[in-house]
PLY file of the C-alpha trace (Angstrom):
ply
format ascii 1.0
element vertex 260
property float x
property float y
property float z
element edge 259
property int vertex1
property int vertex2
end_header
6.14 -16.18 -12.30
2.02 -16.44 -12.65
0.43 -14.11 -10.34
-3.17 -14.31 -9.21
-5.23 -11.31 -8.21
-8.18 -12.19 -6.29
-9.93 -9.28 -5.42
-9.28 -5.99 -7.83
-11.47 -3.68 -6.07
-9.42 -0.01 -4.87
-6.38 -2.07 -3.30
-6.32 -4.91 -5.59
-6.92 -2.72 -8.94
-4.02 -0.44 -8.31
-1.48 -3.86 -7.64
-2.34 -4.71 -10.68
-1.47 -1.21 -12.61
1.80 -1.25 -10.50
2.69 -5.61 -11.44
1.58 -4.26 -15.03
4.15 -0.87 -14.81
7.17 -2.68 -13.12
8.48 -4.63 -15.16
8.88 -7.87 -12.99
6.00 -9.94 -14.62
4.06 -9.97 -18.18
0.68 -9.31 -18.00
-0.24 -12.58 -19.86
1.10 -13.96 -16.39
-1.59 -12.31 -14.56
-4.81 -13.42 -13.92
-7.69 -11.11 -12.38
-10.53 -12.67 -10.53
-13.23 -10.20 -9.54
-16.90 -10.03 -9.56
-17.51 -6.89 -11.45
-17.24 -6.93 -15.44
-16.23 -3.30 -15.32
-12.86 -4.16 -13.60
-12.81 -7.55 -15.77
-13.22 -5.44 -18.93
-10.22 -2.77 -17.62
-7.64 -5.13 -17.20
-8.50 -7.43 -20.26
-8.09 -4.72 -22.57
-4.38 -4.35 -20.90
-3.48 -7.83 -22.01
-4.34 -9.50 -18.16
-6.13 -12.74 -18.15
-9.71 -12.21 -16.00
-12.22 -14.59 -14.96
-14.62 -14.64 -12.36
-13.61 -17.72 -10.90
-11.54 -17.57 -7.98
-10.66 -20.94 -7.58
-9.83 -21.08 -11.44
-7.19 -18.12 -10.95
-5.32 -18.99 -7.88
-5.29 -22.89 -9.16
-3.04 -21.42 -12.25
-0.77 -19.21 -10.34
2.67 -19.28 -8.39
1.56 -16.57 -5.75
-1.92 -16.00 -4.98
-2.83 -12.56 -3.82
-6.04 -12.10 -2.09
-6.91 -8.54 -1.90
-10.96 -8.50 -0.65
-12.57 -6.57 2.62
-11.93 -7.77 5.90
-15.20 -9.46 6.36
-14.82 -11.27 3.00
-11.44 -12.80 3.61
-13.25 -16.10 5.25
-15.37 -16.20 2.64
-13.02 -16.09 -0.88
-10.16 -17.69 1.33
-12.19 -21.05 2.01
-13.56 -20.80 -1.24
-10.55 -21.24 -3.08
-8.90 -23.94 -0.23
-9.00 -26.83 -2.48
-7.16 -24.88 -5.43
-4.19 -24.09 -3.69
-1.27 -26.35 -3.84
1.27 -25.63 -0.22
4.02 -27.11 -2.38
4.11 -24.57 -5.35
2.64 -21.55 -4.21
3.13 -18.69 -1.93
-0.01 -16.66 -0.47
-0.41 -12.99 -0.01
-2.99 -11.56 1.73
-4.07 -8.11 1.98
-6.82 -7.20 4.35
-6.49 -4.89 6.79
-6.93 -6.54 10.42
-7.36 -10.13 9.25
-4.85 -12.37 11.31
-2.55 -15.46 10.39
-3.39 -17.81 12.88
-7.07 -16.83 11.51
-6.12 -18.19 8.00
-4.33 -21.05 8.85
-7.50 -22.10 10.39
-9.92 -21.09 7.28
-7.55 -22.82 5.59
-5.79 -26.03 7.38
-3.26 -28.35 5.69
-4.28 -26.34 2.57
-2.19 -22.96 3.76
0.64 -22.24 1.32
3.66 -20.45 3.27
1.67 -16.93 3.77
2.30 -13.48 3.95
0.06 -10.75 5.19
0.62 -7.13 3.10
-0.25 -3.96 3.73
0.47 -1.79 0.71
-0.85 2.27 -0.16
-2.94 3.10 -3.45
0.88 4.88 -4.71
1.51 1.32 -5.56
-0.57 1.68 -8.74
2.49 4.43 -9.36
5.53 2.36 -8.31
5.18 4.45 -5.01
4.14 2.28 -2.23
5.32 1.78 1.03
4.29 -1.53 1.96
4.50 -3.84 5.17
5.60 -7.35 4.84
4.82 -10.04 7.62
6.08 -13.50 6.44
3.65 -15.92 8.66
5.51 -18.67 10.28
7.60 -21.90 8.05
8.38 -19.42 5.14
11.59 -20.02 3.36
13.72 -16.92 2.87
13.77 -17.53 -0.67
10.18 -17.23 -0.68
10.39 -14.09 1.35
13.09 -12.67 -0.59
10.92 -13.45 -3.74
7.59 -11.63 -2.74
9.59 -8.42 -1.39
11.57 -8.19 -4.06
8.11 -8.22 -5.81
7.14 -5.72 -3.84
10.20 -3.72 -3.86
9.49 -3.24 -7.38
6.60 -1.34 -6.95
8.11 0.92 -3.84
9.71 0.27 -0.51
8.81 -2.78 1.42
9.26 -3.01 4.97
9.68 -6.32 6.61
7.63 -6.42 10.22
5.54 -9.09 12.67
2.47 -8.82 12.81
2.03 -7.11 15.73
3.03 -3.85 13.90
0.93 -4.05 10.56
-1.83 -2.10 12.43
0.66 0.87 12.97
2.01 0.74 9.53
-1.39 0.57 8.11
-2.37 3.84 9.81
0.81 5.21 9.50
1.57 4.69 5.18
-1.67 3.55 4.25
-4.19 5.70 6.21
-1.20 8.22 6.26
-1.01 8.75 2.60
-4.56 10.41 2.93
-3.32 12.28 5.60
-0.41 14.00 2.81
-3.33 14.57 0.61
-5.39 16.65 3.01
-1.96 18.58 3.47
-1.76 19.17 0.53
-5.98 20.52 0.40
-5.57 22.74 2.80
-1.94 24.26 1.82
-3.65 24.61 -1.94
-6.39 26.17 -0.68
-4.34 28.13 1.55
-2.53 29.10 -1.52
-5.68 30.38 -3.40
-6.24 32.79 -0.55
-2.60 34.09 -1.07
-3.41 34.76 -4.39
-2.43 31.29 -6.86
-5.12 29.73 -8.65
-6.72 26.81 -7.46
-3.64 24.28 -10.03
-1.17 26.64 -9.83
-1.28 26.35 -5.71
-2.07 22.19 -5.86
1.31 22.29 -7.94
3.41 24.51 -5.94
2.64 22.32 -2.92
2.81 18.87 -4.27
6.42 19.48 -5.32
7.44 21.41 -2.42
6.27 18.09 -0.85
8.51 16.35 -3.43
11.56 18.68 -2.33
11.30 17.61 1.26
11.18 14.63 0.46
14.44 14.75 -1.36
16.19 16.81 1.09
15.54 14.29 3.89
16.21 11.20 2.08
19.96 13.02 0.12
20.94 13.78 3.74
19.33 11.41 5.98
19.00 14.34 8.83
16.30 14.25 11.69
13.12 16.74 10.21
13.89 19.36 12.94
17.71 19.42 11.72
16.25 20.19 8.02
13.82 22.82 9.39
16.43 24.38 11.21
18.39 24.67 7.46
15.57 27.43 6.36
14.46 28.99 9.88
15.99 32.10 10.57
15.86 33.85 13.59
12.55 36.61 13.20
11.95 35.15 9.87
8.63 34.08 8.09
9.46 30.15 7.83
9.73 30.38 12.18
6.42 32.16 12.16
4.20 30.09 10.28
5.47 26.90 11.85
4.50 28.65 15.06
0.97 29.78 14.14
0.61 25.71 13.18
1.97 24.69 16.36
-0.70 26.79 18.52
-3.30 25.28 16.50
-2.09 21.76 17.60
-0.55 20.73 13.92
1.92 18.00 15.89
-0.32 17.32 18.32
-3.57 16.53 15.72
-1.46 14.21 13.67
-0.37 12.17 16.43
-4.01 11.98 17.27
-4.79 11.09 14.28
-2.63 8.63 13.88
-3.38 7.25 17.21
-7.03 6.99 16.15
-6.58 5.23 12.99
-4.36 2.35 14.94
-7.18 1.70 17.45
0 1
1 2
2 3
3 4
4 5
5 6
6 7
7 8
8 9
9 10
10 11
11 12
12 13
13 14
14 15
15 16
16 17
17 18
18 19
19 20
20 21
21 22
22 23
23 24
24 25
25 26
26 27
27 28
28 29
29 30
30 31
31 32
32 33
33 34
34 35
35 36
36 37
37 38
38 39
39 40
40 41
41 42
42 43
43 44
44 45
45 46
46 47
47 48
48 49
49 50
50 51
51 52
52 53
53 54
54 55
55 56
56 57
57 58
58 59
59 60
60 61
61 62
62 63
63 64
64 65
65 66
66 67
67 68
68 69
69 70
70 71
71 72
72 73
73 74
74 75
75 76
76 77
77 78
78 79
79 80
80 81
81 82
82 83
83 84
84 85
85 86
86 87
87 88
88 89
89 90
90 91
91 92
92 93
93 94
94 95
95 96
96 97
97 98
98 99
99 100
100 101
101 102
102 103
103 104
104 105
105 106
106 107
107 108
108 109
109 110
110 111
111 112
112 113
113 114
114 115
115 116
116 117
117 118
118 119
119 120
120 121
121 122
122 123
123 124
124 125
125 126
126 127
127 128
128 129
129 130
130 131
131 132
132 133
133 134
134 135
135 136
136 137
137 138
138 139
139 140
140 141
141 142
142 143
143 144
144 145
145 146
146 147
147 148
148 149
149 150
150 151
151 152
152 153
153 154
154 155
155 156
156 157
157 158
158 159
159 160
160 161
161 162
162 163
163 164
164 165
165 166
166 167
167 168
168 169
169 170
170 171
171 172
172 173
173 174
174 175
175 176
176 177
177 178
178 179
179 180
180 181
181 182
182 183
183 184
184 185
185 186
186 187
187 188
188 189
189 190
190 191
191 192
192 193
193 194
194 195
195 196
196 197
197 198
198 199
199 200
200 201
201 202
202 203
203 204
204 205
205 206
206 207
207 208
208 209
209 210
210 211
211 212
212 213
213 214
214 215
215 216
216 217
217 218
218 219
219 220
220 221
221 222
222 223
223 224
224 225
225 226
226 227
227 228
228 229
229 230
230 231
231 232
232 233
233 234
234 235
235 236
236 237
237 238
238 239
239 240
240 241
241 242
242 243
243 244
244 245
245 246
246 247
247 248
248 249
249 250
250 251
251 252
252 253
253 254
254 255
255 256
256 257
257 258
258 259
């Protein structure tokens, strides 16, 4: 399978470390099209094939990833229309907000069967979670062949379009959300006395064990909590001082405000 990566910015860079870490593809299958030598120079000295020609790498490949900003997505997509070959190839897209029917348009009689993804930076670390809308006549070995892709470099979740705005905000805003957790519990733990590494470690694999608690058992998150409250005891106390400063309620709201 010859993957094209169109776009190796933040997003695009970090599929690329995860196609190179998973073992699903070579990287003298993958070719890296991106205007910034920089990026060209990283991924050629990990055995990837760059260029700066769009049209040259998705004209090569099998699936054709296009990983760019929003506003760009016209742009590169029409750019490369005349490269792309509906019988042979399958095309990802990852921009956040762009929609099918907007593609198909850009594109015409030229539109290989298409996804739209939404993956999180944790890709780069075989971590994603990623959301998967297969965009009208797709064949379900095609689908089955770009999630399993996927699926190699974290969890995929299959959804319509509709939903990719919540996902986004939910896993992809959301995994900055679990960093600034993790900020403010470190810095928290500095004022109980850790240094500044010590605390950033603590927390980042307590966030690990909860993580592994509620996947092993598969219980709701109150159900868990309830396992270390007791009654009058320090666990019940802290959640409650977080509670009166609106923890639950700012995340919602903060989710809420990343989907809009």
């Amino acid at each position: 399978m010859k993957i094209a990566m169109i776009g190796a910015g933040a997003m695009g860079g970090a599929t690329v470390e995860g196609l190179l870490k998973c073992g699903r593809v070579k990287a003298e299958d993958i070719c890296v099209s991106d205007p910034s030598q920089a990026v060209l120079d990283k991924f050629s000295q990990k055995g990837v094939s760059v260029t700066t020609d769009n049209g040259l790498a998705a004209a090569q490949a099998d699936v054709v990833c296009v990983c760019v900003k929003p506003w760009l997505a016209e742009t590169v997509l029409k750019g490369i229309a005349e490269e792309l070959v509906p019988e042979r190839q399958v095309l990802v897209v990852i921009a956040a907000g762009v929609k099918s029917a907007d593609i198909k348009t850009w594109l015409g009689t030229q539109c290989p069967p298409l996804f739209l993804c939404i993956p999180n930076i944790a890709i780069a670390e075989l971590a994603s979670m990623t959301f998967l809308v297969p965009c009208g006549a797709v064949a379900q070995h095609q689908t089955e062949q770009v999630k399993g892709l996927f699926d190699a470099m974290g969890t995929t979740l299959i959804t319509d379009e509709q939903h990719l705005g919540a996902g986004t905000t939910l896993a992809s805003c959301g995994i900055a959300y679990a960093m600034r957790y993790v900020r403010a519990a470190a810095e928290g733990g500095v004022e109980l006395g850790f240094k500044a590494d010590d605390a950033k470690r603590i927390v980042m694999q307590t966030m690990k064990g909860a993580v592994a608690v509620l996947e092993a058992s598969g219980l709701h998150p109150e159900a868990a909590i309830d396992l270390v409250t007791t009654p009058g005891g320090v666990t019940i106390k802290g959640l409650n001082e977080m509670e009166h400063a609106g923890f639950t309620s700012a995340v919602i709201r903060g989710l809420k405000a990343g989907a809009k």
